[in-house]
VMD Tcl script that builds the backbone (N, CA, C; Angstrom):
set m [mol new atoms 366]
animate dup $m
set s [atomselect $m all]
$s set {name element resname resid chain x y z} {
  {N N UNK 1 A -51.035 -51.398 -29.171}
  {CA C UNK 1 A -49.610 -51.626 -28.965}
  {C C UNK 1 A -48.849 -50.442 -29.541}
  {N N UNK 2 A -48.419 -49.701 -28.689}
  {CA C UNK 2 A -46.943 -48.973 -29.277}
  {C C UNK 2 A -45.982 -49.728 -30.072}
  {N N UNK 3 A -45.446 -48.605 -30.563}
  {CA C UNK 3 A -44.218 -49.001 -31.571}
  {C C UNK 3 A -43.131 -47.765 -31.813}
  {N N UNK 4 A -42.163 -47.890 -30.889}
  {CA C UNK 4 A -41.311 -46.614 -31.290}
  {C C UNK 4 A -39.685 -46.926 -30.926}
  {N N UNK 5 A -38.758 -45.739 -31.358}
  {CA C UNK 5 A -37.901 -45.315 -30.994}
  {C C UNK 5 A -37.150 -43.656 -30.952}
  {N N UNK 6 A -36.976 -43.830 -29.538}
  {CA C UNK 6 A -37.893 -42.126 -29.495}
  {C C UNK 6 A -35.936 -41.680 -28.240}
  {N N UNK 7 A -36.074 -40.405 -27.928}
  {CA C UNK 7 A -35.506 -40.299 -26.888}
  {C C UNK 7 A -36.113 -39.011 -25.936}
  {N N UNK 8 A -36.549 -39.536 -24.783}
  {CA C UNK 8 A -37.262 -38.404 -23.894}
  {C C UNK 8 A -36.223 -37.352 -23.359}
  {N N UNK 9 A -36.765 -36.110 -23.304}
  {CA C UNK 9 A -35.742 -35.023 -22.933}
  {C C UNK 9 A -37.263 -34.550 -21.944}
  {N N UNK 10 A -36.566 -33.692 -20.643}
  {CA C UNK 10 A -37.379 -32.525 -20.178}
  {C C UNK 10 A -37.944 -31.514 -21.425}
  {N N UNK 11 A -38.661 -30.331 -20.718}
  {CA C UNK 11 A -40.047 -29.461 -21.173}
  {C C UNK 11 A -38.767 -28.323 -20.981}
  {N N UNK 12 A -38.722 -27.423 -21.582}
  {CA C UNK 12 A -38.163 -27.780 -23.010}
  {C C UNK 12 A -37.063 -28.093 -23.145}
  {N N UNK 13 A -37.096 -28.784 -24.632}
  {CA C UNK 13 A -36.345 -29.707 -24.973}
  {C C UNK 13 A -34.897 -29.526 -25.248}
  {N N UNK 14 A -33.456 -29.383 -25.128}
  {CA C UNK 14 A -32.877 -30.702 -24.513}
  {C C UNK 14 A -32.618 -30.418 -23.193}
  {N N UNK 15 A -34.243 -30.084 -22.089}
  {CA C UNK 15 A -33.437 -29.895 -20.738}
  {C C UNK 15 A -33.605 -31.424 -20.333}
  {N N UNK 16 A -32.883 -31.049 -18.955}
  {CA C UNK 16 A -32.843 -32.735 -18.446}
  {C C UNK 16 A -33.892 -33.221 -17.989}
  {N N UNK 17 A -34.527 -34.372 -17.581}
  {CA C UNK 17 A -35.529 -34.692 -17.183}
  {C C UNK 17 A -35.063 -34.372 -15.817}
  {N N UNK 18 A -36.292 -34.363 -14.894}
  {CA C UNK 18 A -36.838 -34.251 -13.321}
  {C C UNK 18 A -36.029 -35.010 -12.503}
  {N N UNK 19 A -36.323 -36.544 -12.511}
  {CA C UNK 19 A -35.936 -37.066 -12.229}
  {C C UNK 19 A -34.288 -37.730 -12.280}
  {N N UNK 20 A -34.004 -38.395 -10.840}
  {CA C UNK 20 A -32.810 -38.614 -10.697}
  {C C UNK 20 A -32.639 -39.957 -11.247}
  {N N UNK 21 A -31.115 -40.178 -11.841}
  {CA C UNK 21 A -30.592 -41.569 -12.356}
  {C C UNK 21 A -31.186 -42.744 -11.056}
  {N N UNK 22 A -30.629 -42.170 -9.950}
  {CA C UNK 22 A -31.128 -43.309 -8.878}
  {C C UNK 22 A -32.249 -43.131 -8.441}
  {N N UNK 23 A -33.000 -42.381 -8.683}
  {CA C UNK 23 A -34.501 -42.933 -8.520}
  {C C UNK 23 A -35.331 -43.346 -9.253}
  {N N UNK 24 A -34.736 -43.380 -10.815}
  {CA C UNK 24 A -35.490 -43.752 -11.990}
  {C C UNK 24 A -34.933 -45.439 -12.342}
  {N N UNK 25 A -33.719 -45.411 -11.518}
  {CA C UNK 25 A -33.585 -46.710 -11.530}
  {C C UNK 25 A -33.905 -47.570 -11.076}
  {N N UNK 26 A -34.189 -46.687 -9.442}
  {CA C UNK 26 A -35.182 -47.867 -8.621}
  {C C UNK 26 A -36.226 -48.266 -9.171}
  {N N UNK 27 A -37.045 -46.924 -9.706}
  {CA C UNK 27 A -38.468 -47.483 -10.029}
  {C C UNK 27 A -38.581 -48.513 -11.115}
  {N N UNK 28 A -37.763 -48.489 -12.208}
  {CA C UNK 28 A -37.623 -49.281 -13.026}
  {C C UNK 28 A -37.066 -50.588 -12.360}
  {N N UNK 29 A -36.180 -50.888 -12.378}
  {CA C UNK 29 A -35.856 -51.695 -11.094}
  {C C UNK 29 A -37.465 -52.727 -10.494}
  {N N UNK 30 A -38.070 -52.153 -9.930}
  {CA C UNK 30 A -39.222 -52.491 -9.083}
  {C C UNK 30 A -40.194 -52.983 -10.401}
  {N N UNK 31 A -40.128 -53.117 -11.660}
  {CA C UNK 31 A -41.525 -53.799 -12.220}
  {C C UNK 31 A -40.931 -54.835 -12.699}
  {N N UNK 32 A -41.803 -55.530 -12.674}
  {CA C UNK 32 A -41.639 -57.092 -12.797}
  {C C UNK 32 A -41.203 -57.268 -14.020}
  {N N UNK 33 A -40.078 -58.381 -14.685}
  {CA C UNK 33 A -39.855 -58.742 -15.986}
  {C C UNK 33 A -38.696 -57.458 -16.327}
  {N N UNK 34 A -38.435 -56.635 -15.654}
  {CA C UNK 34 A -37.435 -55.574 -15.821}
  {C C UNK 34 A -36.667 -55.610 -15.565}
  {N N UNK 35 A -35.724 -56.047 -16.296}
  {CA C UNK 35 A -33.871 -56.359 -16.131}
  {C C UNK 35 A -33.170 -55.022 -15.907}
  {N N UNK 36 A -32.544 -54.497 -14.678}
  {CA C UNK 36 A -31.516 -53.244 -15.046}
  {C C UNK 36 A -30.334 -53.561 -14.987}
  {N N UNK 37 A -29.595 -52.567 -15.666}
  {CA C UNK 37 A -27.921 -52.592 -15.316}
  {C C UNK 37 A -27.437 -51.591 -14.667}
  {N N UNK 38 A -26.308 -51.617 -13.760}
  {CA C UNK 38 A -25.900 -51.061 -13.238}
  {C C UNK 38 A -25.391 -49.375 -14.110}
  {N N UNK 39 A -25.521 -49.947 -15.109}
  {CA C UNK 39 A -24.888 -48.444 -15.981}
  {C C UNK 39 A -25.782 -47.890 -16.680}
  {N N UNK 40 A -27.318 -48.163 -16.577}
  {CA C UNK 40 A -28.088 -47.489 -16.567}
  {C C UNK 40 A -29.340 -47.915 -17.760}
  {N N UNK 41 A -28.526 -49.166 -18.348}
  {CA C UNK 41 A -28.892 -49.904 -19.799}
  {C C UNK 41 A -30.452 -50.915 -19.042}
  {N N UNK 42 A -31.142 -50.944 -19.680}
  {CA C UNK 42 A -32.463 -52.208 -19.146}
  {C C UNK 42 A -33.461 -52.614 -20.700}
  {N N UNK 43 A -33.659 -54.117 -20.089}
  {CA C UNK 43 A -34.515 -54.442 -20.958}
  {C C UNK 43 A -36.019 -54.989 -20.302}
  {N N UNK 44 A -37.083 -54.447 -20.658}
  {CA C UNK 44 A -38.278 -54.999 -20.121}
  {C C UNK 44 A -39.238 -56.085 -21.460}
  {N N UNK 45 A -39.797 -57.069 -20.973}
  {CA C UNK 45 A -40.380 -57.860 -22.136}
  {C C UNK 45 A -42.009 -58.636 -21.604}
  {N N UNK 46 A -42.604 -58.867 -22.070}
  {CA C UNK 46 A -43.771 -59.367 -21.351}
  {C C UNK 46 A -44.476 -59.878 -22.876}
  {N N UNK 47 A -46.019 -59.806 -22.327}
  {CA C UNK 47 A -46.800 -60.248 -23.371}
  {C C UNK 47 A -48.291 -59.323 -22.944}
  {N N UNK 48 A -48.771 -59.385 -24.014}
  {CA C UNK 48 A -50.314 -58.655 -23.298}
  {C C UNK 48 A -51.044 -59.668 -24.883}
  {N N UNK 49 A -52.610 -60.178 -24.234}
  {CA C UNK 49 A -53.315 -60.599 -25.205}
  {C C UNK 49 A -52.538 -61.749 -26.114}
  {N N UNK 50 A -51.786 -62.668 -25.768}
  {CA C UNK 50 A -51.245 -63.408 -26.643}
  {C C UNK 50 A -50.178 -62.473 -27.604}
  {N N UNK 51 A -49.276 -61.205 -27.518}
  {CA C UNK 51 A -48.421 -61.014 -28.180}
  {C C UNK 51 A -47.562 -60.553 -27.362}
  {N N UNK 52 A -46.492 -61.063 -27.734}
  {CA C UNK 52 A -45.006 -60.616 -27.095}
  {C C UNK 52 A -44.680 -58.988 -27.385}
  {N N UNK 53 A -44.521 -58.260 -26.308}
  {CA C UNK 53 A -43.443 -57.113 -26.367}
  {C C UNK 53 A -42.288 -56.835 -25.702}
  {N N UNK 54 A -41.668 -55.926 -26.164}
  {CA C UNK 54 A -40.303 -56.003 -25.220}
  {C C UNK 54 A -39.682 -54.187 -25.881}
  {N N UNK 55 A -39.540 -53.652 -24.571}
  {CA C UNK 55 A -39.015 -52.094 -24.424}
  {C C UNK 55 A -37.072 -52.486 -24.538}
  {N N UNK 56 A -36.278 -52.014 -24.803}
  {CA C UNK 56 A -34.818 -51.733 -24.302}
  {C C UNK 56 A -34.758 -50.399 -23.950}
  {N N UNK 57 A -34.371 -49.847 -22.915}
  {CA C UNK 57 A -33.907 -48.686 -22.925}
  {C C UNK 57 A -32.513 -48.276 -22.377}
  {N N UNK 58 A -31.715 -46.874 -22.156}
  {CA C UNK 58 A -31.101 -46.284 -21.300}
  {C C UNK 58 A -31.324 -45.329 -20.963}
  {N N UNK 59 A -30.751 -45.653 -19.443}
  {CA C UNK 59 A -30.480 -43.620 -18.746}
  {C C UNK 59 A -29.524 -43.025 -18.874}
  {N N UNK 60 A -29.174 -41.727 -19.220}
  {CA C UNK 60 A -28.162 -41.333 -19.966}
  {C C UNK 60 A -28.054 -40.012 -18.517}
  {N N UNK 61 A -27.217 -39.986 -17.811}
  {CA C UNK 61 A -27.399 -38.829 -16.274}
  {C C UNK 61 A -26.497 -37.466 -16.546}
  {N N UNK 62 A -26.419 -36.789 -16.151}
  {CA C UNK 62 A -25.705 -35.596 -15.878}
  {C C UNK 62 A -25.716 -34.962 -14.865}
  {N N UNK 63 A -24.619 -35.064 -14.020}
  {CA C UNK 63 A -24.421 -34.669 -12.438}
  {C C UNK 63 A -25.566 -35.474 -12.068}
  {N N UNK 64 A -26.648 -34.849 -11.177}
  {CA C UNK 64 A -27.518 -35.336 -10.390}
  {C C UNK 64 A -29.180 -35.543 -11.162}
  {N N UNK 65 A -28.833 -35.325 -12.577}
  {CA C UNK 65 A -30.312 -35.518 -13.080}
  {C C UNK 65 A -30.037 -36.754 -14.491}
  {N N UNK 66 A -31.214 -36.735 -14.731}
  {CA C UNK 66 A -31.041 -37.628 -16.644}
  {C C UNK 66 A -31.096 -36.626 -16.967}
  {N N UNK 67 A -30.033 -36.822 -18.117}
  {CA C UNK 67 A -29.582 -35.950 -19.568}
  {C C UNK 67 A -30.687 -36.094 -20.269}
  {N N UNK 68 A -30.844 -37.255 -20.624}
  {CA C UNK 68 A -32.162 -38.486 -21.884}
  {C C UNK 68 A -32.566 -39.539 -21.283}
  {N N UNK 69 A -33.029 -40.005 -21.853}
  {CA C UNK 69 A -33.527 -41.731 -21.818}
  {C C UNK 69 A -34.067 -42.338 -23.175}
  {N N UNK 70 A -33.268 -43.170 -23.493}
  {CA C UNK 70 A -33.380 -43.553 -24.706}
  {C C UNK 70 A -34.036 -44.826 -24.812}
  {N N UNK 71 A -35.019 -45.011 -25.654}
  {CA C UNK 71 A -36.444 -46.046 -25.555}
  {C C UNK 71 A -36.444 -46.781 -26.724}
  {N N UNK 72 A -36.458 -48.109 -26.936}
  {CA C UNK 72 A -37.167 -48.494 -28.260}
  {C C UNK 72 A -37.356 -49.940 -28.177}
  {N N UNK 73 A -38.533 -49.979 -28.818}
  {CA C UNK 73 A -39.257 -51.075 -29.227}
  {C C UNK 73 A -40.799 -51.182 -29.062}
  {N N UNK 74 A -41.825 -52.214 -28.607}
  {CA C UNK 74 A -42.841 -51.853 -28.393}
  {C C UNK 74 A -43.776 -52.474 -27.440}
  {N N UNK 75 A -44.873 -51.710 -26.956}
  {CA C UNK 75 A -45.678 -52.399 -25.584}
  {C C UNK 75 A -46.845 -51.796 -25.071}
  {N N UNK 76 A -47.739 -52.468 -24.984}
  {CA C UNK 76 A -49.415 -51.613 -24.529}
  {C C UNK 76 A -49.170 -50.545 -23.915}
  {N N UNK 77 A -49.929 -49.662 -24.152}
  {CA C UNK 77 A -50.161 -48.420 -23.504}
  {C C UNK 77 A -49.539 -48.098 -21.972}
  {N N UNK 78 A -50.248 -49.296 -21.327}
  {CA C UNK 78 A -50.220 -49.717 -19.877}
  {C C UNK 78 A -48.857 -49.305 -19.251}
  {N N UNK 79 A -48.070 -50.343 -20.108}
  {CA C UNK 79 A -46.573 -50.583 -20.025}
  {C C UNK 79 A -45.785 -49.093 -20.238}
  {N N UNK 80 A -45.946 -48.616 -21.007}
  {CA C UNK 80 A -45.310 -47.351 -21.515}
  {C C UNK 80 A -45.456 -46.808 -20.141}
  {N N UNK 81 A -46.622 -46.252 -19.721}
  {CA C UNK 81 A -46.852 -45.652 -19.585}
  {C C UNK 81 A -46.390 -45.846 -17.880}
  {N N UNK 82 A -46.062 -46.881 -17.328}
  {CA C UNK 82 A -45.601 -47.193 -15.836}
  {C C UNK 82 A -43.688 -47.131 -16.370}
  {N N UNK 83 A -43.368 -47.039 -17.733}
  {CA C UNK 83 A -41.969 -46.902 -17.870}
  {C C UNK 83 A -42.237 -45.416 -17.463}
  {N N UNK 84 A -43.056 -44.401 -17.670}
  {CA C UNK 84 A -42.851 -42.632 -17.420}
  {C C UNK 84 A -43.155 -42.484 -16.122}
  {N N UNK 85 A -44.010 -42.790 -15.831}
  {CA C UNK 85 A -43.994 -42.759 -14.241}
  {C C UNK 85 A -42.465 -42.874 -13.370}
  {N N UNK 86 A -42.064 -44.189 -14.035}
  {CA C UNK 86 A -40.472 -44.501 -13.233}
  {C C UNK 86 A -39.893 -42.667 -13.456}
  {N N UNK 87 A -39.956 -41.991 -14.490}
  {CA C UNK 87 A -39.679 -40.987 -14.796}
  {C C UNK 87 A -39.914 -39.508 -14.253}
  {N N UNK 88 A -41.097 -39.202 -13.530}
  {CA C UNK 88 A -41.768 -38.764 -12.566}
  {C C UNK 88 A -42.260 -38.258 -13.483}
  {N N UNK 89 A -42.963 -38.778 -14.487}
  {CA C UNK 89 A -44.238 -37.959 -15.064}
  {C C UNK 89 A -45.461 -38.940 -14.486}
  {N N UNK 90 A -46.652 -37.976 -14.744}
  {CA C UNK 90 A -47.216 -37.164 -15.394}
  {C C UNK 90 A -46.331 -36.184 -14.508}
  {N N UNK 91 A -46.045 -35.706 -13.584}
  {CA C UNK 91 A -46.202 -34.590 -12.843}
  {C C UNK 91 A -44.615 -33.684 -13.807}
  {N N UNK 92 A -44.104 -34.798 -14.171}
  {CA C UNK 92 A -42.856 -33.390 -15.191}
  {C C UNK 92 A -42.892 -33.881 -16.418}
  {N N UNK 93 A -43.630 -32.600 -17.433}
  {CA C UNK 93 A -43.728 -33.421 -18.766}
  {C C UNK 93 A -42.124 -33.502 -19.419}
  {N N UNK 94 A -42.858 -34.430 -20.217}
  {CA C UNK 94 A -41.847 -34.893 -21.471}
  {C C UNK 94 A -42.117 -34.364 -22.679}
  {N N UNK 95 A -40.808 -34.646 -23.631}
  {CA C UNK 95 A -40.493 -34.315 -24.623}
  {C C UNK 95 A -40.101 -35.101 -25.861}
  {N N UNK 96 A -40.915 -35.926 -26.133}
  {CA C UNK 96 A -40.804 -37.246 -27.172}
  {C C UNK 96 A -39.944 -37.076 -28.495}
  {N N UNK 97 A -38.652 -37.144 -28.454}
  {CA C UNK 97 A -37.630 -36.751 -29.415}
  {C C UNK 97 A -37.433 -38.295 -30.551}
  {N N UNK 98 A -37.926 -37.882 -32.053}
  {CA C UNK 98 A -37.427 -39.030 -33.165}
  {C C UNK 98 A -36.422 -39.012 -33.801}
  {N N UNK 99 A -35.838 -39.596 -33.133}
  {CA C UNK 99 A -33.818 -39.044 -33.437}
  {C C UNK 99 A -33.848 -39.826 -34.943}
  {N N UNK 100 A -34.843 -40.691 -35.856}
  {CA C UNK 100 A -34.489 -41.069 -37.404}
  {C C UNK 100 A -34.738 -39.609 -38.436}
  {N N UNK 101 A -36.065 -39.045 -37.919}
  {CA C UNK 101 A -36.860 -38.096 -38.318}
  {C C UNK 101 A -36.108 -36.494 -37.893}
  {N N UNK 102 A -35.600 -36.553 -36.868}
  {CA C UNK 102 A -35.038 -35.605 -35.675}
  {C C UNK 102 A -35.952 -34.444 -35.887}
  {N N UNK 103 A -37.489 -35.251 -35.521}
  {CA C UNK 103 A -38.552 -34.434 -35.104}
  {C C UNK 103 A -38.441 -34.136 -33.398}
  {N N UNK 104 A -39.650 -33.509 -32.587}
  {CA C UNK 104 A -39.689 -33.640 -31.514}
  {C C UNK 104 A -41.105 -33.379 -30.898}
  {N N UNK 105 A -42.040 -34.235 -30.533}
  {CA C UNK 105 A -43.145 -34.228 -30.463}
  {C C UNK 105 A -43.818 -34.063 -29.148}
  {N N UNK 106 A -44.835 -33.332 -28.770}
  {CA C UNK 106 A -45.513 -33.443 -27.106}
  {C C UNK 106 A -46.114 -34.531 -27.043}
  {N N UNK 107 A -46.837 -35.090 -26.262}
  {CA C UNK 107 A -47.081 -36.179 -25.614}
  {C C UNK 107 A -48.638 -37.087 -26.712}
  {N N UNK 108 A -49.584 -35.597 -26.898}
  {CA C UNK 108 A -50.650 -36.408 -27.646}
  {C C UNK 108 A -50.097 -36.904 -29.001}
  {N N UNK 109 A -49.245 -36.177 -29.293}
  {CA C UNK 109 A -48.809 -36.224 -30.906}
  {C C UNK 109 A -48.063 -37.542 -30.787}
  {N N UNK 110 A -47.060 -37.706 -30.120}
  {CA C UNK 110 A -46.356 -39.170 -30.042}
  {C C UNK 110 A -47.156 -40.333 -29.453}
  {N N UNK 111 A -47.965 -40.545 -28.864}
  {CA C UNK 111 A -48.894 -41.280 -28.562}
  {C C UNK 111 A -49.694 -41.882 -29.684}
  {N N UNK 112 A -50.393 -40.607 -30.420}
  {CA C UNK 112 A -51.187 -40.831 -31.861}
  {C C UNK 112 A -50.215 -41.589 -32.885}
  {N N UNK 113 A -48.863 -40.891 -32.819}
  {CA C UNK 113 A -47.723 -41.629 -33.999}
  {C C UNK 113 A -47.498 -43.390 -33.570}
  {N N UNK 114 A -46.962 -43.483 -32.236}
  {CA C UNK 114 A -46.319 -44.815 -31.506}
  {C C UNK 114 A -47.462 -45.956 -31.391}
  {N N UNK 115 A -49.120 -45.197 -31.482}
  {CA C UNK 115 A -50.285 -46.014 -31.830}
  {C C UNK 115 A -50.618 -46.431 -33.103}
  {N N UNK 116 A -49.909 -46.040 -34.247}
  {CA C UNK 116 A -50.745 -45.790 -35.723}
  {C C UNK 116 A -49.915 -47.437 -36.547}
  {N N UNK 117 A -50.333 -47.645 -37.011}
  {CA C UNK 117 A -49.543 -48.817 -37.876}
  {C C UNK 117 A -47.969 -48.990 -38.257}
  {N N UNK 118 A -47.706 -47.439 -38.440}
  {CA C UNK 118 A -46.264 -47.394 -38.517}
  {C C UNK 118 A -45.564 -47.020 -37.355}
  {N N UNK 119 A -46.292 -46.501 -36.770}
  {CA C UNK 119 A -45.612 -46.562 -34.841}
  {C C UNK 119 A -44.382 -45.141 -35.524}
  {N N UNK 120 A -43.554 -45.106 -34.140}
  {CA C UNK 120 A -42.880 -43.528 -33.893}
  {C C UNK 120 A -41.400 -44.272 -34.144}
  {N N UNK 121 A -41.127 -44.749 -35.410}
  {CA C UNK 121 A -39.387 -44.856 -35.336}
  {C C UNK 121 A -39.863 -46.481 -35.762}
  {N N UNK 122 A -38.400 -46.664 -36.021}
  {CA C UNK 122 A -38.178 -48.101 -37.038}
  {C C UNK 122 A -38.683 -49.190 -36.150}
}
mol reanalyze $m
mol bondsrecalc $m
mol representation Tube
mol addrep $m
């Protein structure tokens, strides 16, 4: 189980991500248990193995791309990892930003942190 609160930026960091507000909304949009809002705010929640998780995030846009996307809480690997896709990664990396720490980590490094007991953010 992940555990974070993080904010994704494009390669390098603070460019915008790849992807568009309205296509990251659709995709999000499209998984099951995934509440969106029209202004870009969503909450996803489920369970895996008998434990409850639940993501909140936002899309934060600029002109025709995301600025950020701001993430927190926690959820199997699985889950995360169909929230980046909505994102068009793998194919455009990310930039795993710890706005408590205001570190900024690549992908194995935040993975290893958001997996570890204390997870990536409060």
């Amino acid at each position: 189980m992940y555990r974070f609160r993080i904010t994704l930026y494009g390669v390098p960091p603070p460019e915008p991500l790849a992807a568009t507000f309205t296509a990251a909304a659709e995709a999000l949009a499209a998984l099951p248990r995934l509440f969106f809002e029209p202004d870009g705010s969503f909450v996803w929640a489920g369970s895996a193995a008998g434990e409850a998780w639940q993501v909140d995030g936002n899309l934060i846009d600029r002109g025709d791309r995301l600025a950020y996307v701001e993430l927190s809480g926690r959820c199997p690997p699985e889950q995360f990892d169909a929230l980046l896709r909505a994102l068009d990664w793998p194919q455009a990396p990310l930039a795993f930003h710890l706005p408590q720490s205001g570190r900024t980590l690549g992908e194995s490094a935040f993975r290893d942190l958001a997996g570890s007991p204390h997870g990536a953010g409060p």
